[in-house]
N, C-alpha and C positions, 0 to 999 in steps of 0.2 A: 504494500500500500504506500503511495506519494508519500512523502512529507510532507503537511501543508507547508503555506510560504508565508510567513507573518507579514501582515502588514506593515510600511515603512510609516514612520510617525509624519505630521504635515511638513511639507520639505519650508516650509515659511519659518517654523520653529526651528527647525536644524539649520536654515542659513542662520539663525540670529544665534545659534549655540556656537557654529564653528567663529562667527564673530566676536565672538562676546569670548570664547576660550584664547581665541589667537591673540587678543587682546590687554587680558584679564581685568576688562572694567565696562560693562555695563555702557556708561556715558561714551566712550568712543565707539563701539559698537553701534549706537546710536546714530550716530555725528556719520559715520561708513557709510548706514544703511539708508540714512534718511528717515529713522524714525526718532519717536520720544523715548527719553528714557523708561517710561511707565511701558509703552507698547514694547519694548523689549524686556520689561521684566516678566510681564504676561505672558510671552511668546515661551520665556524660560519655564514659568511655571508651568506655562500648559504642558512643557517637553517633558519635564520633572514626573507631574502625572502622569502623561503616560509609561515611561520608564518606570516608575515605582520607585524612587530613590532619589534623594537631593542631588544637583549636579556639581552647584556652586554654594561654599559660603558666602554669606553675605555679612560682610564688616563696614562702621561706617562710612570708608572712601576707598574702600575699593574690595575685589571679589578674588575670589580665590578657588581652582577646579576642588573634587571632592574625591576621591580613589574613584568612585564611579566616573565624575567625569572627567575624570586621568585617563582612565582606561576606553573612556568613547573619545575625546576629540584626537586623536591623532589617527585614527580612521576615520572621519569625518573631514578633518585638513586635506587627508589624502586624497580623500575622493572629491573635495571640490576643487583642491586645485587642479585634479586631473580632467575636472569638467573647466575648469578657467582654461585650461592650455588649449582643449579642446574648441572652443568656443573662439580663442584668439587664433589656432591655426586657418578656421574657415574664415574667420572676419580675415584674415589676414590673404586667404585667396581668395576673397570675394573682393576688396578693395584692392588688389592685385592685378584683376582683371577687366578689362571693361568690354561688355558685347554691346555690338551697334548693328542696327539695321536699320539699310538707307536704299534707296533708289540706285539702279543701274547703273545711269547717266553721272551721275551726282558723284556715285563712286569711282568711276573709272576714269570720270575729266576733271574730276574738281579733289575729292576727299583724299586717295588714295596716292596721287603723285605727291600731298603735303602731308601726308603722317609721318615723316619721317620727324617734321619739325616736332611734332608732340611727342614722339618716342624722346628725341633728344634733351626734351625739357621734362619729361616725366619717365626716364627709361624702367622705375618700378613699376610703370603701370602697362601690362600688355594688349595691344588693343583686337578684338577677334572682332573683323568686319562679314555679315549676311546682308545677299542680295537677296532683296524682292519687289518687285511690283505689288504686291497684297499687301494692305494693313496689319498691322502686328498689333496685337492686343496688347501692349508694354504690364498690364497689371496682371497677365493671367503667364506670363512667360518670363523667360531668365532673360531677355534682355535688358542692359542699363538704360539705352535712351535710343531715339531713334531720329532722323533722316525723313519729312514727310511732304509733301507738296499739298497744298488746302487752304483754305483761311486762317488757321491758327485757333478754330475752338475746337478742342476735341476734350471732353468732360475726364474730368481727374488729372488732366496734364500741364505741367506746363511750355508754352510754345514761347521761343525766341524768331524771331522773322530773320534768316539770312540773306537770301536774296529774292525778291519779286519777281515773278514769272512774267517776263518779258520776250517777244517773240518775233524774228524776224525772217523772211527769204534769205537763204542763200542758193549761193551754187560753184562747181568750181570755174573757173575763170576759162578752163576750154571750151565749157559749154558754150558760152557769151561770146566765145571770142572775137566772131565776124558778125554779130548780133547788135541792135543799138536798143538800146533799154531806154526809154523815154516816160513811161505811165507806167502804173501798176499791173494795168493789165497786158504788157506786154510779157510777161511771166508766164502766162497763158498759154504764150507759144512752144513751150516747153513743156515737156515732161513734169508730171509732179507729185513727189514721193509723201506718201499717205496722206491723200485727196480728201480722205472721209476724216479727216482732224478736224473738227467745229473750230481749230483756231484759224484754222485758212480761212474761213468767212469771217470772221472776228478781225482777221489782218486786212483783209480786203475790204472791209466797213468801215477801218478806221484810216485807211487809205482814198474814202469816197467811191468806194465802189461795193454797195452794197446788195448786190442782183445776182453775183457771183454762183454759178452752179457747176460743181465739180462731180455731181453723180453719177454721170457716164464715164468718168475715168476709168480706166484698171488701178483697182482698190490694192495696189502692193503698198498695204501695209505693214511695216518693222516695228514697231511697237515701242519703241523706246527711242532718245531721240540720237543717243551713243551710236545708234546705227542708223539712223537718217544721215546724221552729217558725214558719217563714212560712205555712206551710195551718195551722198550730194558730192564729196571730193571725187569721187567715181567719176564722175560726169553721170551719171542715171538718174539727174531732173532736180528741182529746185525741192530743198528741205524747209521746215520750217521749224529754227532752233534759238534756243535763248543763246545768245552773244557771251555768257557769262560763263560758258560750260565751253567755248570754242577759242579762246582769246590768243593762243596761238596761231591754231591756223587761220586764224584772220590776219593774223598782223602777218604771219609769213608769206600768205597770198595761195595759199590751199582753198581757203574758203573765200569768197566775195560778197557782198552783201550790197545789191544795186540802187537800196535803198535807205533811206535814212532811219526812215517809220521802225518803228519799236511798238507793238502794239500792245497791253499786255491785259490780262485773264480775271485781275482782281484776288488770285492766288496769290501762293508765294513756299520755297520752302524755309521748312522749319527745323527749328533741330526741338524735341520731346521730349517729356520725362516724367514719370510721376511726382505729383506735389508731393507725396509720403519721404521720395528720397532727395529731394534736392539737396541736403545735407550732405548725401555723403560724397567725400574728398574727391574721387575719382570722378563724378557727373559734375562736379565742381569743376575743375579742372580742365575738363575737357567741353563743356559750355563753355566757359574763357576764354579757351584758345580758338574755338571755331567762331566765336563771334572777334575775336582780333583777327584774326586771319581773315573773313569777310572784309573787316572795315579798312585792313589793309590793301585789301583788292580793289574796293570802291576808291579810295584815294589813287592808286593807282591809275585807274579807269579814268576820273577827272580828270589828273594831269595830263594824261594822254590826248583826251579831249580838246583841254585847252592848249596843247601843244600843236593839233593840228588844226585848231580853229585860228593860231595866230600863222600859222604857214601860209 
């Protein structure tokens, strides 16, 4: 027959026993735990009775263990600091690590060529990047923070704006070459890589051309825009991509952009997080630097602007 298994006495008493013995006084125990000295004397008696037998003397300023609780707290020290070590190993690989899940695009033309800088400023902290297109439920999963495109309300999160979804034509410069681009709709005459985007009418309305029907195109849709501006350098028809995810090959002359028009969505992305952890050091740390690193971009971007607006 089993041995039955005794019950273990309430562990709220036994923290305040291994306090109050590692201590030998009651009032720091206290001051530790965060409670009153009366609430840990209660906690004691209660442990007392159940034990059967006093644990602590009690003299006027100060306590003293009893044979009995000689012989309990250093199996009780044991076992919680082996639950403290326990406790700091995982806090310790949990703020260690940071999981991100972000967009395609965002990762492979913007996030991913600058993590180097956050490694080098944070190299305790290793960062494990997921793609996806799909929403991530940030509170029912391991990830720390996420990468989102939207307006910025999504309930229990909090959203920082990094960049505004702005959107324009491009194409590579073979295509155009013997070509003369004068209207918006001369774009028209071209091929044009995923026709069924709502933001091509949205470009073309804010261009004055709001009649715009793209429904008989062949729908070669790519789904992400990391590969529109790779078939638009292709020469395979005019893309429509945010400027802030291409900045190279624009300036290098891969991409062209025949128009000034920036039209944009009323989106934007974000960077996510739950309001529960905004504390902790790593989602700290890494909001910081991706909102410096935007702001960096953006300054950039202006000067550049104002470099060739005085040319």
């Amino acid at each position: 027959m089993p041995k039955p298994v005794s019950r273990l006495p309430p562990m709220s008493a036994v923290r305040v026993f291994e306090a109050a013995a590692r201590h030998q006084s009651f009032t720091r125990a206290a001051e530790e735990l965060g409670m009153t000295q009366a609430a840990v004397s209660y906690q004691i008696r209660m442990l007392e009775d159940r034990v059967g037998a006093p644990l602590f003397v009690r003299m006027p300023r100060q306590v003293t263990l009893t044979t009995k609780g000689q012989q309990l707290a250093p199996a009780v020290t044991e076992a919680f600091d082996a639950l403290r070590a326990a406790f700091a190993g995982v806090e310790e690989m949990v703020q260690s690590v940071l999981t991100v899940t972000t967009l395609s695009t965002f990762a492979s033309n913007w996030l991913i060529p600058r993590l180097g800088r956050f490694q080098h400023l944070f190299p305790h902290i290793a960062v494990q990047i997921s793609v996806s297109e799909q929403v991530v439920e940030l509170g029912q999963s391991e990830f720390d923070l996420a990468i989102r495109s939207g307006q910025g309300t999504w309930p229990g999160l909090e959203a920082h704006l990094l960049v505004p979804n702005r959107f324009t034509p491009v194409c590579s410069p073979d295509l155009i070459r013997d070509a003369e681009l004068t209207e918006p709709t001369d774009i028209l005459k071209f091929p044009i890589i995923s026709p069924s985007d709502p933001w091509w009418k949205e470009w073309f309305s804010a261009a004055g051309v709001p009649e715009v029907d793209l429904s008989r195109r062949p729908d070669n849709s790519l789904g992400v825009q990391q590969f529109e501006g790779m078939a638009a350098m292709a020469g395979q028809g005019f893309a429509l991509i945010n400027p802030f995810f291409f900045p190279d090959d624009l300036a290098a002359g891969r991409l062209v952009q025949p128009f000034d028009l920036l039209a944009e969505s009323g989106r934007g992305y974000w960077v996510v997080y739950p309001k529960g952890r905004r504390r902790s050091p790593k989602i700290e740390a890494f909001r910081d630097w991706i909102l410096s690193e935007v702001a960096g971009d953006a300054e950039k971007d202006f000067l550049t602007r104002g470099i060739k607006a005085r040319a």
